[in-house]
Backbone as CSV, one residue per row, in Angstrom:
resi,resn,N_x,N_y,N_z,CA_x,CA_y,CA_z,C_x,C_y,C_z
1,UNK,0.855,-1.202,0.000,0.000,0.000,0.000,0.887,1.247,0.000
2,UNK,0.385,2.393,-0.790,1.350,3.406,-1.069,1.652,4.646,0.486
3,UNK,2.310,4.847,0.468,2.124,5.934,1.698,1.376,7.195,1.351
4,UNK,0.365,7.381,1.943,-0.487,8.636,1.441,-0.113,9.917,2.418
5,UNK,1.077,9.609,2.797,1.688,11.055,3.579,2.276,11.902,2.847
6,UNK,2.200,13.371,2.539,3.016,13.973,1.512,4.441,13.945,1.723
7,UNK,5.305,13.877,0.641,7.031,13.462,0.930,7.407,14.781,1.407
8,UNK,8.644,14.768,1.755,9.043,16.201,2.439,9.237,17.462,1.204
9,UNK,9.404,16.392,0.158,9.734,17.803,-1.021,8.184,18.651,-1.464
10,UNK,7.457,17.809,-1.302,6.590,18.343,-1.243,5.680,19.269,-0.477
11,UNK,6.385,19.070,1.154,5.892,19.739,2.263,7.096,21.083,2.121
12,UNK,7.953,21.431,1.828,8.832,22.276,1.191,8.144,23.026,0.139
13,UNK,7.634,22.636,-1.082,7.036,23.020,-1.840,6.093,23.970,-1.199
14,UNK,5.295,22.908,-0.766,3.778,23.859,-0.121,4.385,25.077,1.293
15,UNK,5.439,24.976,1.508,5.802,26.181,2.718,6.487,27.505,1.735
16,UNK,7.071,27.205,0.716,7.574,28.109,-0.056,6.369,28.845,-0.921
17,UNK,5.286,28.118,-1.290,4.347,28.698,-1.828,3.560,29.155,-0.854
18,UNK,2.840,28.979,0.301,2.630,29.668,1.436,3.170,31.163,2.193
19,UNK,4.454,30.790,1.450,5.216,31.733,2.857,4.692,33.723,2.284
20,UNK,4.624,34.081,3.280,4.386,35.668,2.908,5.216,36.235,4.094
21,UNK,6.189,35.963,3.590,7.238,37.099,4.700,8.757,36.548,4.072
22,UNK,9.517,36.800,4.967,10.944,37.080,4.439,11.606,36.745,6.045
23,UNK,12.666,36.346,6.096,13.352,36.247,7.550,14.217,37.114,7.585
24,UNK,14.423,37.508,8.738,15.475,39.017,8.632,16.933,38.308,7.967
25,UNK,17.699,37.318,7.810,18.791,37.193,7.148,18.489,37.299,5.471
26,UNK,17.202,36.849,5.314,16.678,36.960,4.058,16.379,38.592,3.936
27,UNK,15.965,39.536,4.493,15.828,40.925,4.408,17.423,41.758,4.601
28,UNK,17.767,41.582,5.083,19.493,41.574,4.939,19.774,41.814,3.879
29,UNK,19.894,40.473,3.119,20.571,40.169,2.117,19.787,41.138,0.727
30,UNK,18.506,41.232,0.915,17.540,41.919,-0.288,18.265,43.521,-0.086
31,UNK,18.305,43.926,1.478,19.118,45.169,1.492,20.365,45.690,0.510
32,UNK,21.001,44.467,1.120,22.665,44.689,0.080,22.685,44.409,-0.975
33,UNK,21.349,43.555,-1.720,21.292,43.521,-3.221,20.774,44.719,-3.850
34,UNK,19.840,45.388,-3.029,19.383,46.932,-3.462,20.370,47.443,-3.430
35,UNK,21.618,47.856,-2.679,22.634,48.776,-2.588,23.207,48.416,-3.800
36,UNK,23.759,46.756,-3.884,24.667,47.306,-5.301,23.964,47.384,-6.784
37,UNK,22.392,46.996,-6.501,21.829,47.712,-8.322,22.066,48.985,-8.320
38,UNK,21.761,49.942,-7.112,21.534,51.419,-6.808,23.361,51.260,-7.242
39,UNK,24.485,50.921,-6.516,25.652,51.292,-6.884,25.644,50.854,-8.314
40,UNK,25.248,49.745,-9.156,25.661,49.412,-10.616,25.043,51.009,-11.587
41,UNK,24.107,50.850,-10.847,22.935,51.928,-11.780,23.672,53.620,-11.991
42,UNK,24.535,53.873,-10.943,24.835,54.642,-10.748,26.533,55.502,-11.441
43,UNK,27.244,54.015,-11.488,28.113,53.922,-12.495,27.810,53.938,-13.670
44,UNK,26.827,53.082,-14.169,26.267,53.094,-15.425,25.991,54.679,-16.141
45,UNK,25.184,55.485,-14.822,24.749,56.488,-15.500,25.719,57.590,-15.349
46,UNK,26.878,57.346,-14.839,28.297,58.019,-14.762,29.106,58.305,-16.300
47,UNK,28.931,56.529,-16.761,29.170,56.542,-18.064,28.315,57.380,-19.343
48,UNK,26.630,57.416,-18.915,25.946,57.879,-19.621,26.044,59.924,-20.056
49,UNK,26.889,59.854,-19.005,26.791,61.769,-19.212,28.368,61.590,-19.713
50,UNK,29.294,60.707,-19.770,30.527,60.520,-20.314,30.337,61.257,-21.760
51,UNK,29.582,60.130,-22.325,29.250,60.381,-23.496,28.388,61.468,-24.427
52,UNK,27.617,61.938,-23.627,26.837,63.367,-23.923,27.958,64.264,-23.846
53,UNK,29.333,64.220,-22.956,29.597,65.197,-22.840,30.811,65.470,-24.116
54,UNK,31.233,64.161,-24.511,32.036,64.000,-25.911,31.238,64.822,-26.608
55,UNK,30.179,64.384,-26.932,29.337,65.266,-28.212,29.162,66.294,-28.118
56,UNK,29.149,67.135,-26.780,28.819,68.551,-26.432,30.075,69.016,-26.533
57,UNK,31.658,68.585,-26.184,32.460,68.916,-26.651,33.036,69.004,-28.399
58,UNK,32.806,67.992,-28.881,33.080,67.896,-30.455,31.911,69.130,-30.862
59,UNK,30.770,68.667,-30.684,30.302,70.161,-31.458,30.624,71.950,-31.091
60,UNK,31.216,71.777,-29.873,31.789,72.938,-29.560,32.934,73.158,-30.381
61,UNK,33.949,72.358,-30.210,35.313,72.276,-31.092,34.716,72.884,-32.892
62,UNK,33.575,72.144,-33.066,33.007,72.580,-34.496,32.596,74.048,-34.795
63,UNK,32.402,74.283,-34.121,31.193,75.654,-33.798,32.310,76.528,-34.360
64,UNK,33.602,76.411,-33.176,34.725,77.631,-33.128,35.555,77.441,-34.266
65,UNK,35.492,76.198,-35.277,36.275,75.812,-36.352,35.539,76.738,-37.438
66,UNK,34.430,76.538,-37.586,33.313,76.988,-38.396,32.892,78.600,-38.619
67,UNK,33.184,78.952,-37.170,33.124,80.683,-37.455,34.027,81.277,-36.847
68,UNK,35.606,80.937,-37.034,36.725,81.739,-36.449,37.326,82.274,-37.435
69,UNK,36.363,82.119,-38.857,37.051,82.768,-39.809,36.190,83.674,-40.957
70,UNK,35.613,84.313,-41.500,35.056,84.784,-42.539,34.991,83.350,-43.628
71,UNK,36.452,82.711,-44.198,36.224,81.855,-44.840,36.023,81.009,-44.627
72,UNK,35.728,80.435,-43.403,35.663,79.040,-43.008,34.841,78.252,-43.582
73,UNK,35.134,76.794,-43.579,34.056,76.044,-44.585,32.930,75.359,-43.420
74,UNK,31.639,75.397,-44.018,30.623,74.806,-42.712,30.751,73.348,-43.005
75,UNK,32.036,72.285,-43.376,32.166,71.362,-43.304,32.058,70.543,-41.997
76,UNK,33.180,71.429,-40.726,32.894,71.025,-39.565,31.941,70.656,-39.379
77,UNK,30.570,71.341,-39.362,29.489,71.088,-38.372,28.750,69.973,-39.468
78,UNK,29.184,69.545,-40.668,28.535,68.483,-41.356,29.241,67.193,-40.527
79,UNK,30.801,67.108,-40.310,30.992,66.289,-39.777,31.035,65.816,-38.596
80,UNK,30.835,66.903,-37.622,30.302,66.565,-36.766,29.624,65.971,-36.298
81,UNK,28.495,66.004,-37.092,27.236,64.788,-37.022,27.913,63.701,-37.042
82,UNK,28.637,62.645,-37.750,29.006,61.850,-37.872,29.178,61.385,-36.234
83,UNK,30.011,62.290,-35.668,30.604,62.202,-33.965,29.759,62.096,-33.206
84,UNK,28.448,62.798,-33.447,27.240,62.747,-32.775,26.791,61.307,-32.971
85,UNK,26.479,61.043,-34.108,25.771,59.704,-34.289,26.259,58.668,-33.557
86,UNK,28.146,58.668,-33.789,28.735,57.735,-32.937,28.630,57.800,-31.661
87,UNK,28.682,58.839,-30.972,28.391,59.078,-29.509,26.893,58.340,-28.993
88,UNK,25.573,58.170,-29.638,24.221,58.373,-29.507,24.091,56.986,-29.366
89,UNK,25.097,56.033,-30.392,25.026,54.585,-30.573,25.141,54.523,-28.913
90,UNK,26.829,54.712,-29.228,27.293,54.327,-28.022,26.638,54.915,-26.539
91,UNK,26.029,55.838,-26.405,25.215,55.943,-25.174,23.587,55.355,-25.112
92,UNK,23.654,54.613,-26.336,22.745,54.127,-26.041,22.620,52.312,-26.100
93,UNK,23.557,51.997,-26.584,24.073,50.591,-25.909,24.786,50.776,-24.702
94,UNK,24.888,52.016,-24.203,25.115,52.550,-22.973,24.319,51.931,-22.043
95,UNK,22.818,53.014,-22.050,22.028,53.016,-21.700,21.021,51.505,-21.479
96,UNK,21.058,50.896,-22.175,20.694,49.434,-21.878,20.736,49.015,-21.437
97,UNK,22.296,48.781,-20.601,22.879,47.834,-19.235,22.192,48.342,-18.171
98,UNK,22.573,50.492,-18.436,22.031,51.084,-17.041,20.082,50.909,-16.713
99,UNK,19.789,50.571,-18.208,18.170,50.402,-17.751,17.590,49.035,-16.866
100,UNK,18.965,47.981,-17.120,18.455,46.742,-16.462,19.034,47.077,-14.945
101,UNK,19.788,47.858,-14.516,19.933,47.790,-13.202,19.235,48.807,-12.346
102,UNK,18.926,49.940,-13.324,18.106,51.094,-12.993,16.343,50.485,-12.462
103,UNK,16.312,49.508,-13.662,14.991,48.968,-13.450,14.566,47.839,-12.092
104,UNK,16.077,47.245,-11.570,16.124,46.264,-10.561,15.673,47.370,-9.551
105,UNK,16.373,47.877,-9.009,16.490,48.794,-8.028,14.919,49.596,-8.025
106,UNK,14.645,50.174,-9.145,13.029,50.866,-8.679,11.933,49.091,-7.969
107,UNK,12.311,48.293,-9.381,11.156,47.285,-8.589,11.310,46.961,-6.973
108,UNK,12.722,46.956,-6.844,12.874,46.315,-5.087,12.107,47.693,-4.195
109,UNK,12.775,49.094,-4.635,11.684,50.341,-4.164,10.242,49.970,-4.205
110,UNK,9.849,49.885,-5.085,8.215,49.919,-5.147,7.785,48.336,-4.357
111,UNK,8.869,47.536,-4.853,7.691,46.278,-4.081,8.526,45.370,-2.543
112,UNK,9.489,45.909,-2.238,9.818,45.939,-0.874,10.323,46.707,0.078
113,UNK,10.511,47.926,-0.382,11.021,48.958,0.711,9.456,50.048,1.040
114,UNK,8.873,50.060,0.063,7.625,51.015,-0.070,6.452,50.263,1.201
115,UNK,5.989,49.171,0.785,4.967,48.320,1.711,5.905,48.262,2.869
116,UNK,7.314,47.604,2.635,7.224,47.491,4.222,7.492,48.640,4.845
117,UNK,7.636,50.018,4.462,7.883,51.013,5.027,6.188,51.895,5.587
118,UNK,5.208,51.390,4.804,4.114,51.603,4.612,3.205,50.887,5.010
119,UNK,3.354,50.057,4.983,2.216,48.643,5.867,2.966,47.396,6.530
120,UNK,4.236,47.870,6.837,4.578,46.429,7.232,4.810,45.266,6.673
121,UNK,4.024,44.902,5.673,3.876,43.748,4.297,4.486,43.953,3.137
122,UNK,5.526,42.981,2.944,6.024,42.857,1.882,5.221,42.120,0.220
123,UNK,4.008,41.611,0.805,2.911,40.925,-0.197,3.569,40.016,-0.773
124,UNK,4.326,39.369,-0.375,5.073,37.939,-1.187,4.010,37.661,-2.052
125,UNK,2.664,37.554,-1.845,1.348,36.699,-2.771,1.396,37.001,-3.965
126,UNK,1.996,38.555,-4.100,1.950,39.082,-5.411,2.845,38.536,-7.064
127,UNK,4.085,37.627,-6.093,4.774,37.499,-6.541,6.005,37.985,-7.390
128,UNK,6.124,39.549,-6.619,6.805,40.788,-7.711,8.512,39.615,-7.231
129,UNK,8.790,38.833,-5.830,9.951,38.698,-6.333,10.803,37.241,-6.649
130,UNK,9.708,36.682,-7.525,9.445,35.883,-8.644,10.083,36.531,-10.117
131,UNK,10.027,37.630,-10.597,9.831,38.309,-11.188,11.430,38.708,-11.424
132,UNK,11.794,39.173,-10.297,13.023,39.907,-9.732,13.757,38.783,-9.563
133,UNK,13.536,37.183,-9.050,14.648,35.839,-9.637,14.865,35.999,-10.810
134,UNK,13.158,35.691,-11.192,13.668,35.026,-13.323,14.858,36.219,-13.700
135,UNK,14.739,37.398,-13.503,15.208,38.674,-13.961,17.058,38.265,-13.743
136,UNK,16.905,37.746,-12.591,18.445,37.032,-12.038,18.677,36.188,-13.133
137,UNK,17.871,35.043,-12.513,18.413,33.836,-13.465,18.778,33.884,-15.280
138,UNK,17.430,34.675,-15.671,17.913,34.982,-17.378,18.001,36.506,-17.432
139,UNK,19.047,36.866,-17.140,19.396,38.302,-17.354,19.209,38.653,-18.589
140,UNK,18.414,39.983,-19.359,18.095,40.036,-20.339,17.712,42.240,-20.383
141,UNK,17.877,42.328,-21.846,17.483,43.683,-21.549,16.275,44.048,-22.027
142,UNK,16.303,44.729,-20.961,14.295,45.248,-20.711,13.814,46.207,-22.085
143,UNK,14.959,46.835,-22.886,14.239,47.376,-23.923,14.903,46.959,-24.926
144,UNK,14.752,47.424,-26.116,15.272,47.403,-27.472,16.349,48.822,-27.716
145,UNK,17.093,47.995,-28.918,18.398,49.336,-29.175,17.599,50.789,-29.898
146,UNK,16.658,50.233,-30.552,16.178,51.488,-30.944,15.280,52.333,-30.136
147,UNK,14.400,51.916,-29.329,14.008,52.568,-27.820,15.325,53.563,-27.586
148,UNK,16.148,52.765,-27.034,17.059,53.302,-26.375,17.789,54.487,-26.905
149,UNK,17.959,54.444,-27.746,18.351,55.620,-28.739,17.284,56.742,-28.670
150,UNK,15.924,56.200,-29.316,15.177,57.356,-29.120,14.879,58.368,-26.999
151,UNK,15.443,57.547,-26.359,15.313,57.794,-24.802,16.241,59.021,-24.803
152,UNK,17.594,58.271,-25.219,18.911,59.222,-25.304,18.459,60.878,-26.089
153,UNK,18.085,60.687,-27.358,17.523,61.582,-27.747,16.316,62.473,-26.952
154,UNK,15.701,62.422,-26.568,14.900,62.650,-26.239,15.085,63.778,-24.682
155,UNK,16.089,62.772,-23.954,16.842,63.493,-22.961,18.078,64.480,-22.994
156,UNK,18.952,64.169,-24.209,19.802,65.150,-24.135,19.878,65.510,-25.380
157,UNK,20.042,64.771,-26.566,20.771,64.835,-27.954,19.896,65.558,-28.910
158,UNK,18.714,65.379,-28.946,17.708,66.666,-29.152,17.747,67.943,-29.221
159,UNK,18.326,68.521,-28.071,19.169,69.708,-27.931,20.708,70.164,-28.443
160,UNK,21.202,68.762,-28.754,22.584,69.152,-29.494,22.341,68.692,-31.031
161,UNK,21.346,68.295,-31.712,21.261,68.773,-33.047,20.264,69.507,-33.426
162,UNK,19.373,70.184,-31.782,19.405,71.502,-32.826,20.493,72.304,-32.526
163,UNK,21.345,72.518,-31.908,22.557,73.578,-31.809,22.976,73.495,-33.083
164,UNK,23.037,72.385,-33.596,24.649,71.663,-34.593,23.409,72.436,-35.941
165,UNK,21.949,72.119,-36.249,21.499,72.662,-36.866,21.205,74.257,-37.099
166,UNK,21.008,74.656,-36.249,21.351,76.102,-35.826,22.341,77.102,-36.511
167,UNK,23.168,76.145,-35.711,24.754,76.635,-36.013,25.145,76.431,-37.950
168,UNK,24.544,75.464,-38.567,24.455,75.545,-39.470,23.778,76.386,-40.278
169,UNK,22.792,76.323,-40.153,21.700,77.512,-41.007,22.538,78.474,-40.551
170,UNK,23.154,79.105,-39.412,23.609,80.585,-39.224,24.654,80.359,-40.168
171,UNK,25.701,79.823,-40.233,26.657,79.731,-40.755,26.419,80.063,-42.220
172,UNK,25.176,79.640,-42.956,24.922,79.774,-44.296,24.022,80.793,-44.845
173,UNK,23.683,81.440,-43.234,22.622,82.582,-43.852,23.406,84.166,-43.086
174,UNK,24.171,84.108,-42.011,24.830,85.324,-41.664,25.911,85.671,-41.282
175,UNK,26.925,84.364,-41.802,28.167,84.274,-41.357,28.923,84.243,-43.372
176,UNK,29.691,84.845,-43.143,30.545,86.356,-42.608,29.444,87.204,-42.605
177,UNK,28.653,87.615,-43.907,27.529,88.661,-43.913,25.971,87.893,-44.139
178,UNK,25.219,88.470,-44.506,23.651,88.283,-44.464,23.716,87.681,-46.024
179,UNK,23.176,86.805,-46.117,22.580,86.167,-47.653,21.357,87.152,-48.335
180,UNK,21.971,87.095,-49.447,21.096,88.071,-50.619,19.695,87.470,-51.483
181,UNK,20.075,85.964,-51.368,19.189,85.012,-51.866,19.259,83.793,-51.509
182,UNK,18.487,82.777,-51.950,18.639,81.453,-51.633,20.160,80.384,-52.435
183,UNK,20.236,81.096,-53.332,21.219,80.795,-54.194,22.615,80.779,-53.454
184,UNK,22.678,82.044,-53.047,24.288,82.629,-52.433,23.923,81.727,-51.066
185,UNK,23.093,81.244,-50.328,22.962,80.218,-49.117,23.421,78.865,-49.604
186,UNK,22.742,78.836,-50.843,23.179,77.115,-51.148,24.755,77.159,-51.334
187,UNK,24.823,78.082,-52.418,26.490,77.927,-52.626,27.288,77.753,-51.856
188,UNK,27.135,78.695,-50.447,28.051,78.586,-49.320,27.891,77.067,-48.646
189,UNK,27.229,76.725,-48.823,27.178,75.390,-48.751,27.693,74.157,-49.288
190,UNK,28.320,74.667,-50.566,28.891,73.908,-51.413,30.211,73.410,-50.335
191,UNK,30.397,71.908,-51.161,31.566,71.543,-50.476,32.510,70.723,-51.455
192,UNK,33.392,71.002,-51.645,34.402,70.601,-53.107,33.755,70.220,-54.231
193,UNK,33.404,69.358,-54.813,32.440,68.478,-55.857,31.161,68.310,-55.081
194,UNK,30.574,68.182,-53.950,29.566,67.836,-53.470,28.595,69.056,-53.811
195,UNK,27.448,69.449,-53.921,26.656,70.361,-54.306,25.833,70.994,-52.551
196,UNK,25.515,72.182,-52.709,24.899,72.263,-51.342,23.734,72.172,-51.346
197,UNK,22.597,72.232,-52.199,21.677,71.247,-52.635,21.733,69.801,-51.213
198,UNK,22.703,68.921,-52.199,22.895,67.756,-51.484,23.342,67.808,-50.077
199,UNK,23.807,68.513,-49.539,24.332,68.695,-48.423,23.125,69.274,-47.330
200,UNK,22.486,70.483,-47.778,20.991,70.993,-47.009,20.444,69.401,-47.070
201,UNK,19.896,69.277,-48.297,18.774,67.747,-47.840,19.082,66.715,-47.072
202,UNK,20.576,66.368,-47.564,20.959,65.578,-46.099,21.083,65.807,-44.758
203,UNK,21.321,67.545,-44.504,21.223,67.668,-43.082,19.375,67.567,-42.463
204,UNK,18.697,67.899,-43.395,17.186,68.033,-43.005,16.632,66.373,-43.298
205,UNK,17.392,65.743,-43.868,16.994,64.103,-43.483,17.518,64.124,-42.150
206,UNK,18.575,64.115,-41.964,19.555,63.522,-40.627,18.497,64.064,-39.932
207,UNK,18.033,64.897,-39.416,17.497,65.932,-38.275,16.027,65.363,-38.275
208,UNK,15.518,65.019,-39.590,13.804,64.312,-39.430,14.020,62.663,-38.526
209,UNK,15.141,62.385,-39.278,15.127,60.912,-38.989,15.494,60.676,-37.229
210,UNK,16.508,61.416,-36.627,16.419,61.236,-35.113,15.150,62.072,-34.512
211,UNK,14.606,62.481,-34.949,13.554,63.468,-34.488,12.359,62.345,-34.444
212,UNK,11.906,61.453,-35.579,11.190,60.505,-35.944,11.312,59.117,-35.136
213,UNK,12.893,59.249,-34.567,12.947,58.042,-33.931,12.673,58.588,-32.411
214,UNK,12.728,59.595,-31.659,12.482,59.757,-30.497,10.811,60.252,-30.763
215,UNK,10.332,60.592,-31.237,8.417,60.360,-31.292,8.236,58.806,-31.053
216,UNK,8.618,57.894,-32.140,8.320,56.313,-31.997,8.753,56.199,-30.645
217,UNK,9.520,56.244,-30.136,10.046,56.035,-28.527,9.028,56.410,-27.621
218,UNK,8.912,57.525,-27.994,7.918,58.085,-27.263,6.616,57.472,-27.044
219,UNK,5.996,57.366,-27.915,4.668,56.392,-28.408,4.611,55.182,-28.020
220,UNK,6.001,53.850,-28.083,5.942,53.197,-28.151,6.408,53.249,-26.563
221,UNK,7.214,53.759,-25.160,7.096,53.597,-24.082,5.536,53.927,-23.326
222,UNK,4.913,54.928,-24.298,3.413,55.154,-23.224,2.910,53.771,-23.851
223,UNK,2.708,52.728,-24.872,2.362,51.945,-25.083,2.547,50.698,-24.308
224,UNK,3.827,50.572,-24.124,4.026,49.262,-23.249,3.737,50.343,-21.781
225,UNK,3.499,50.929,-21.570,3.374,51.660,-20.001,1.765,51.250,-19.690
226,UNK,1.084,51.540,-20.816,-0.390,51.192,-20.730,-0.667,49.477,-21.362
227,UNK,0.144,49.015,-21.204,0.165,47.654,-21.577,0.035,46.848,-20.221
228,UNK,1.166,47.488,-19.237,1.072,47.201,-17.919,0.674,47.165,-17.113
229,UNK,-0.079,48.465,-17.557,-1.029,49.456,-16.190,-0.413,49.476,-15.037
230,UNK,0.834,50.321,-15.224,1.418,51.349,-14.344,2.396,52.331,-15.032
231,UNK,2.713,53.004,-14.379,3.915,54.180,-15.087,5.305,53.690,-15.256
232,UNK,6.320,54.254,-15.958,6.819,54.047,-16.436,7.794,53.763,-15.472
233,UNK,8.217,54.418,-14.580,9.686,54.337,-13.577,8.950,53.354,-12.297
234,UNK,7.283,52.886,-12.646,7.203,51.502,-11.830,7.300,50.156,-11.745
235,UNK,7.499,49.896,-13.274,8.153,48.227,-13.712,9.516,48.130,-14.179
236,UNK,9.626,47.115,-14.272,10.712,46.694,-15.188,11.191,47.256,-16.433
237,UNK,11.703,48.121,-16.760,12.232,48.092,-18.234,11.643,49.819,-18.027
């Protein structure tokens, strides 16, 4: 006859799915794992103004190349962009790592320092740190590269192509003197064999196309935000 007593793995089972609390060596330890996402997160975003600040320097370096002379060519601030773009990648495969640790650290805020600071209850039932294992066990990033880019944009880089655009149109409409027509704008624009024609349309692509990708960002974070039903700096990702 079989033993109809439950085996111990099973009486294990059923106490782990039961349990709604935490033991203080177990609260301990959730402490010092909050400290070092908050410390990872924090390096991360050390690195993240690294890189804004390359680009805010290179387009400065451009600016003073571009109008320290009557003749200067507005080549600088075409290539500049280039520096920008590279910078934007890179802070935003930046930004990726810092969103998965940025994102650890708010969930442990919202779903164990908040209740128990607030009711005492950590709500184990809920299972938020279920959530916060798998997140351990298959480490993975909470957004996409093109999100991330449009984020970057959105927060800083936005503001440095319109400078870099700015700085261009001035350059072609009142630097050395005032333009007489549209003609004498394009020309100054000219750049060896390249036509300034070609050179305007490519800067007013470049400028639609990151502009286009931080709207989709935009759109597409209130989307997964209302996917969740909560705000944005309260889940994951």
């Amino acid at each position: 006859m079989e033993d109809s007593q439950p085996t111990e793995t099973q009486n294990t089972a059923a106490q782990r799915k039961e349990r709604t609390t935490l033991t203080s060596s177990e609260v301990t330890a959730v402490a010092h794992l909050y400290r070092g996402e908050v410390y990872r997160s924090t390096i991360w975003r050390t690195r993240l103004d690294t890189t804004t600040n390359w680009a805010v320097v290179t387009l400065g370096v451009a600016l003073s190349i571009s109008f320290a002379a009557p003749a200067s060519s507005p080549l600088p601030l075409v290539l500049v962009g280039v520096l920008i773009m590279l910078f934007l990648m890179l802070e935003a495969r930046r930004y990726r790592y810092f969103n998965v640790w940025r994102a650890r650290a708010r969930w442990l805020e919202k779903h164990f320092y908040a209740p128990m600071l607030s009711e005492g209850d950590l709500h184990l039932e809920e299972n938020w740190q279920k959530i916060l294992a798998e997140d351990y066990l298959r480490p993975r990033y909470h957004i996409g590269y093109m999100t991330a880019i449009g984020r970057r944009i959105r927060s800083n880089y936005l503001w440095i192509l319109m400078i870099q655009t700015l700085a261009f149109i001035g350059k072609l409409t009142v630097h050395p003197t005032a333009v007489q027509s549209w003609e004498e704008a394009v020309s100054r624009a000219d750049v060896g064999p390249l036509p300034g024609e070609a050179l305007i349309f490519g800067g007013i692509l470049y400028l639609v196309t990151w502009i286009g990708i931080a709207i989709w960002s935009y759109h597409s974070d209130g989307k997964r935000a209302a996917q969740r039903g909560s705000e944005r700096s309260e889940s994951m990702g």
